[in-house]
C-alpha positions in Angstrom: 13.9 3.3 -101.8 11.7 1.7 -99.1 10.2 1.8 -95.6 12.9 -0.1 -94.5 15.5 2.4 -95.6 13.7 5.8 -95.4 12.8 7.9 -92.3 11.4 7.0 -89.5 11.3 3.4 -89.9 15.5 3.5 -90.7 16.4 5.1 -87.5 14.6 3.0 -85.2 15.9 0.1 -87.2 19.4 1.5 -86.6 18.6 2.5 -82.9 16.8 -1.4 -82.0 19.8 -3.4 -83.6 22.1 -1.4 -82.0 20.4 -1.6 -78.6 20.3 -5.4 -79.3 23.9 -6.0 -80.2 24.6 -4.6 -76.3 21.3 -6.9 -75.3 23.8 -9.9 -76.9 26.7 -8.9 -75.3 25.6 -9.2 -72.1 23.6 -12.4 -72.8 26.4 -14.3 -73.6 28.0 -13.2 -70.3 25.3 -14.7 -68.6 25.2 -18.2 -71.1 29.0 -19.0 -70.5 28.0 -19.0 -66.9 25.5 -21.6 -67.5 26.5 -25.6 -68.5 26.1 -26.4 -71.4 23.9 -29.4 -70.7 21.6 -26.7 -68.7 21.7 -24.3 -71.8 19.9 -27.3 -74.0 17.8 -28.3 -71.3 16.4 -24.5 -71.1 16.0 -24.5 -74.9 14.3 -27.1 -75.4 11.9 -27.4 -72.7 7.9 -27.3 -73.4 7.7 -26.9 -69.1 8.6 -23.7 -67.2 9.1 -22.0 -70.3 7.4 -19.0 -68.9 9.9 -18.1 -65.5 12.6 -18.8 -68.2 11.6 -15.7 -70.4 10.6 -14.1 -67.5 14.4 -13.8 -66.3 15.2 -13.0 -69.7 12.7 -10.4 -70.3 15.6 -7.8 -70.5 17.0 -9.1 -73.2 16.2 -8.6 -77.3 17.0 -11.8 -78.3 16.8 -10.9 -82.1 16.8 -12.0 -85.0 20.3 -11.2 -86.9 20.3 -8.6 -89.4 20.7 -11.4 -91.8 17.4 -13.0 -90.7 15.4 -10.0 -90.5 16.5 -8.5 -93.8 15.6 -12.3 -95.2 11.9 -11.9 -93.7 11.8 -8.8 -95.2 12.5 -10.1 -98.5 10.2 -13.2 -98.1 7.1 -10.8 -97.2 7.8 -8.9 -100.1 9.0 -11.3 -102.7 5.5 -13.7 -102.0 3.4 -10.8 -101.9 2.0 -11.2 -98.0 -0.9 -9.3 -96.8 -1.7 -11.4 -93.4 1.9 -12.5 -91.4 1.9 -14.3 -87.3 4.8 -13.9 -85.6 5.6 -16.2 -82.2 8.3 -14.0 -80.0 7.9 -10.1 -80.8 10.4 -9.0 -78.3 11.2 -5.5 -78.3 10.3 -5.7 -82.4 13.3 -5.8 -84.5 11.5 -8.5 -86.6 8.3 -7.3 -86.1 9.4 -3.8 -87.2 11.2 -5.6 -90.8 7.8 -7.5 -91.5 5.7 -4.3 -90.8 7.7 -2.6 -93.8 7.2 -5.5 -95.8 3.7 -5.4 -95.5 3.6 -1.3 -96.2 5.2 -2.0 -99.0 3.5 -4.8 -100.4 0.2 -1.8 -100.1 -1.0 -3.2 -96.7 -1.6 -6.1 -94.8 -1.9 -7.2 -91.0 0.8 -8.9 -88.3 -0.6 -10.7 -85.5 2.5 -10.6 -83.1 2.2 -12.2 -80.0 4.7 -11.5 -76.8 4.8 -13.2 -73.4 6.3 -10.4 -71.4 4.4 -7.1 -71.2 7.6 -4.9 -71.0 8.7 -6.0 -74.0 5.0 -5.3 -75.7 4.8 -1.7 -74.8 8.5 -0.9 -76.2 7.8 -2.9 -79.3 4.7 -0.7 -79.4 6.7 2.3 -78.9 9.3 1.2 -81.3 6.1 0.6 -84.2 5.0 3.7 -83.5 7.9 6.3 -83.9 8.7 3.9 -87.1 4.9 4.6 -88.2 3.7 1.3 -89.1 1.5 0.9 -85.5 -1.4 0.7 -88.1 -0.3 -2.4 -89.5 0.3 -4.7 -86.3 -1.3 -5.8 -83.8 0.6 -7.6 -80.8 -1.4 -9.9 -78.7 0.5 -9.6 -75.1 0.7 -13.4 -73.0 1.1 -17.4 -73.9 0.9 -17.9 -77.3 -0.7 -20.9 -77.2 -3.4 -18.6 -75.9 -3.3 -15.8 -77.8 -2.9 -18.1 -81.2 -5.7 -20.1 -80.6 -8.7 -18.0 -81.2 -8.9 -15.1 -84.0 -6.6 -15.6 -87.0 -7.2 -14.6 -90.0 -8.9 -17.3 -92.4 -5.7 -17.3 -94.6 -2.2 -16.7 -93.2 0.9 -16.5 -96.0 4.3 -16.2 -94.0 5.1 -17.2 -89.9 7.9 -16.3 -88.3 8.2 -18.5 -85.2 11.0 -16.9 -82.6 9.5 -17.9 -79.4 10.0 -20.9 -76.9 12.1 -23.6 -79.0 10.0 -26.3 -77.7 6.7 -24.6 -78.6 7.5 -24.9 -82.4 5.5 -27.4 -82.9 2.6 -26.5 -81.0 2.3 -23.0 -81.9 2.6 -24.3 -86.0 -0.5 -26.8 -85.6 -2.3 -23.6 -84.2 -1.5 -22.4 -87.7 -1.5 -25.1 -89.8 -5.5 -25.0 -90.9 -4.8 -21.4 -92.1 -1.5 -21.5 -94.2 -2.2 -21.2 -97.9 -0.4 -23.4 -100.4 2.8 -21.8 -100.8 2.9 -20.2 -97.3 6.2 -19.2 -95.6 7.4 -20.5 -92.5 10.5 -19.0 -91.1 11.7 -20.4 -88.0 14.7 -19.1 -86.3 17.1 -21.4 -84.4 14.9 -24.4 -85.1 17.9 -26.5 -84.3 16.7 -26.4 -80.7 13.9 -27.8 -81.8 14.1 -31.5 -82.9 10.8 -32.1 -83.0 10.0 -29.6 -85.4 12.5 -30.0 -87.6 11.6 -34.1 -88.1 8.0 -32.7 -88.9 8.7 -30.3 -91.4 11.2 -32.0 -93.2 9.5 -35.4 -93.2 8.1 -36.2 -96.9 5.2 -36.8 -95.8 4.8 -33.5 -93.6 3.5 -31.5 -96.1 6.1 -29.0 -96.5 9.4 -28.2 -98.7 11.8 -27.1 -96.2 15.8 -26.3 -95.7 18.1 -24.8 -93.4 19.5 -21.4 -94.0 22.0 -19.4 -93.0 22.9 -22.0 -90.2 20.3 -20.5 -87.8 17.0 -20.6 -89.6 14.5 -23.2 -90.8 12.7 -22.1 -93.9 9.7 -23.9 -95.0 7.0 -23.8 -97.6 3.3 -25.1 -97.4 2.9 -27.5 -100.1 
């Protein structure tokens, strides 16, 4: 047994996947109308990021159940206690890392989220799963909201935001990730720049793909 698979924090785990496989659905509607050259230019832009996610703000764009049960295994398996997560969404990761850390005995998430909608259902979604206590989601441009207040040490990132942010948002981090820190980024492919860091030799991480989708690295 654990949060993730007990009442309340089940159901609304249940209820926000489900809600996101319709979210998909009618995403990729909308994507096969769209060029493909247009679809990588909106990916991987660091410009006009924000109107993007503003025309997408009703959609989840989650994580898979894959990648959230893997951050929930990560959190737990290294023991975190202080998590940042670029792109909460309406919170399906945000709600897997929460039960990590009230199963671990305790911790904090700093989530941050561009589009206030999406905030105050995350909220709402924290909430009714009963783990509001342990997160706290910071709502506007992350490369705002991540530069000021962080805890001194930081073990495990998700980054699930703006592809072409990657980069920036991590060097907003970097000072603060303990040896052996976790960062998970999700469809990192998007994001070349990124990618050449982390898996340089000389970047100061161990990293690898997994799962097709995801970019896991460790601090060295």
């Amino acid at each position: 047994m654990n949060t993730l698979t007990t009442h309340p924090c089940s159901g609304v785990v249940a209820r926000v996947f489900a809600e996101a496989d319709d979210s998909d659905a009618r995403l990729e509607e909308r994507r096969h109308a769209i060029p493909p050259s247009e679809h990588a230019r909106l990916m991987t832009t660091t410009e006009g990021y924000q109107s993007l996610y503003d025309g997408l703000k009703d959609f989840h764009l989650a994580v898979s159940r894959e990648t959230a049960t893997l951050l929930y295994m990560l959190a737990r398996s290294s023991g975190a206690r202080t998590i940042v997560e670029f792109g909460t969404s309406f919170g399906v990761s945000t709600l897997h890392l929460a039960a990590a850390l009230r199963d671990n005995g305790g911790g904090q998430l700093i989530a941050t989220e561009l589009e206030p909608t999406k905030v105050a259902q995350a909220r709402a979604n924290l909430v009714v799963a009963g783990l509001d206590d342990l997160v706290g989601i910071r709502t506007g441009d992350a490369l705002e909201t991540l530069a000021r207040d962080l805890p001194q040490i930081i073990d495990l990132v998700l980054l699930d935001g703006a592809k072409g942010l990657y980069p920036k948002v991590l060097s907003l981090l970097e000072p603060r990730l303990r040896p052996g820190a976790l960062v998970v980024a999700d469809n990192a492919d998007w994001s070349p720049e990124y990618l050449a860091y982390v898996r340089s030799p000389t970047g100061g991480y161990v990293s690898v793909p997994f799962a097709g989708d995801v970019e896991l690295s460790m601090k060295l």
